[in-house]
C-alpha positions in Angstrom: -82.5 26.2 -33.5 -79.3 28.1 -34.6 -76.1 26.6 -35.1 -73.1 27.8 -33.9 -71.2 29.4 -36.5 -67.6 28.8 -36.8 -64.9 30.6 -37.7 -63.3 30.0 -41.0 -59.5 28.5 -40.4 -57.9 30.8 -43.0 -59.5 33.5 -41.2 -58.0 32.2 -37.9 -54.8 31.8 -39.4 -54.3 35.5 -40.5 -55.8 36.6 -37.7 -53.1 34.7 -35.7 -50.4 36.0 -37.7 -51.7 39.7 -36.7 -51.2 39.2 -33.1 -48.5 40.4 -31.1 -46.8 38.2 -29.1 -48.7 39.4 -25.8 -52.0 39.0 -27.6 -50.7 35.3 -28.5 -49.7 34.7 -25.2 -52.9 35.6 -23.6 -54.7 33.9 -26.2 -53.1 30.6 -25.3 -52.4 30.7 -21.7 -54.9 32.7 -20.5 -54.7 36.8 -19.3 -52.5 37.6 -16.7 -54.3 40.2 -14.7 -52.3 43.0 -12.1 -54.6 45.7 -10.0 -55.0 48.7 -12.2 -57.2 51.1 -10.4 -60.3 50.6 -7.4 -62.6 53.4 -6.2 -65.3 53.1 -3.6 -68.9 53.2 -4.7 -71.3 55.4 -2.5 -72.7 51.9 -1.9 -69.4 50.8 0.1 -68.5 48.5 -2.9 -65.8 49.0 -5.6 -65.4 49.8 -8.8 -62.1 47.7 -9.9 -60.4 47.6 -13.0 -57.7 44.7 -13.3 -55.2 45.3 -16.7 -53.4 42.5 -17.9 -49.7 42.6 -20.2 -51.6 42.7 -24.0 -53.8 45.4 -22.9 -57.1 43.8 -22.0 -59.3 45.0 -19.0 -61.6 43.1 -16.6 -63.7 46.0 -15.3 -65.4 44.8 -11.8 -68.2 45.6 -9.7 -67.8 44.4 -6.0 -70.3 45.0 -3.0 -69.2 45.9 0.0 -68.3 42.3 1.0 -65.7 42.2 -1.9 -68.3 39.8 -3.9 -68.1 40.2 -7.5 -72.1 41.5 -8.7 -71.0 42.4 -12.4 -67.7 42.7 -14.9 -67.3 43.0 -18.4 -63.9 43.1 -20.6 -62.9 45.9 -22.9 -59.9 44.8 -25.1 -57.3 46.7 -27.2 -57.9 46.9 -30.7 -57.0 43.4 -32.9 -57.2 41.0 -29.8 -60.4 39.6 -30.9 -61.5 38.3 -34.4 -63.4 41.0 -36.0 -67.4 40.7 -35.7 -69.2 38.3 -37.9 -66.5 36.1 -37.9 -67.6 33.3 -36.4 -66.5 31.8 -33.1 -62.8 30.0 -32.7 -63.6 26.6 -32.4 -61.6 23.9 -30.3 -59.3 22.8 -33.0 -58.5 26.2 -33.7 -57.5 27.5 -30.9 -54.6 25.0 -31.8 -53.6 27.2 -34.5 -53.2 30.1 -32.2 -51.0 27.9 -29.8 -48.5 26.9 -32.3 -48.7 30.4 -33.1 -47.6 31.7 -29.6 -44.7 29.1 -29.6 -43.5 29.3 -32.9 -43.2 33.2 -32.0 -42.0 32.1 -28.5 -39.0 29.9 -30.3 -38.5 32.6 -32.7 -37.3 35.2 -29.4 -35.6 32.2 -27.8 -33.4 31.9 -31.2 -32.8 35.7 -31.4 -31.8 36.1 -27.9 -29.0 33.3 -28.4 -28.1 34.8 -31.8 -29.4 32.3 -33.8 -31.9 32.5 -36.9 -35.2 31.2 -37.0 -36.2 28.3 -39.7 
């Protein structure tokens, strides 16, 4: 039986800190997907591609009742921790949430004028 292998929180932590802010966002809320393109499949289906605002892409399969029969994601470059890393655990993805609003409070303060601590 294999056990899950973690990633290291060092490594989660410069990982973090090599987002951008839409990668951070997406990482703790959760993708934000718009219609990018849709063809018809000589089987009456669709081929759909949603984007979301960091770059990401849910490519979809639909059958001609709009019912979802595959997708898979391609993402940009950086978004995900590079292979062999180990998987973000539970408690980690904390660090990437204090990430996102530490870089959140960081453009709040800017906008007003103000500097960040």
């Amino acid at each position: 039986m294999d056990a899950t292998h973690f990633a290291d929180v060092d490594a989660v932590r410069d990982y973090a800190a090599g987002l951008s802010f839409q990668q951070l966002q997406c990482r703790d809320f959760g993708h934000n997907w718009r219609p990018h393109t849709a063809t018809r499949r000589d089987d009456g289906g669709f081929d759909r591609v949603l984007v979301c605002r960091c770059h990401a892409q849910r490519h979809q399969i639909l059958d001609s009742y709009g019912r979802i029969v595959a997708s898979h994601y391609s993402y940009p470059d950086g978004y995900q921790m590079p292979r062999g890393s180990g998987r973000i655990s539970s408690d980690d993805k904390g660090i990437l949430r204090i990430a996102s609003i530490e870089e959140s409070s960081r453009r709040s303060d800017s906008k007003r004028g103000k500097k960040s601590a």
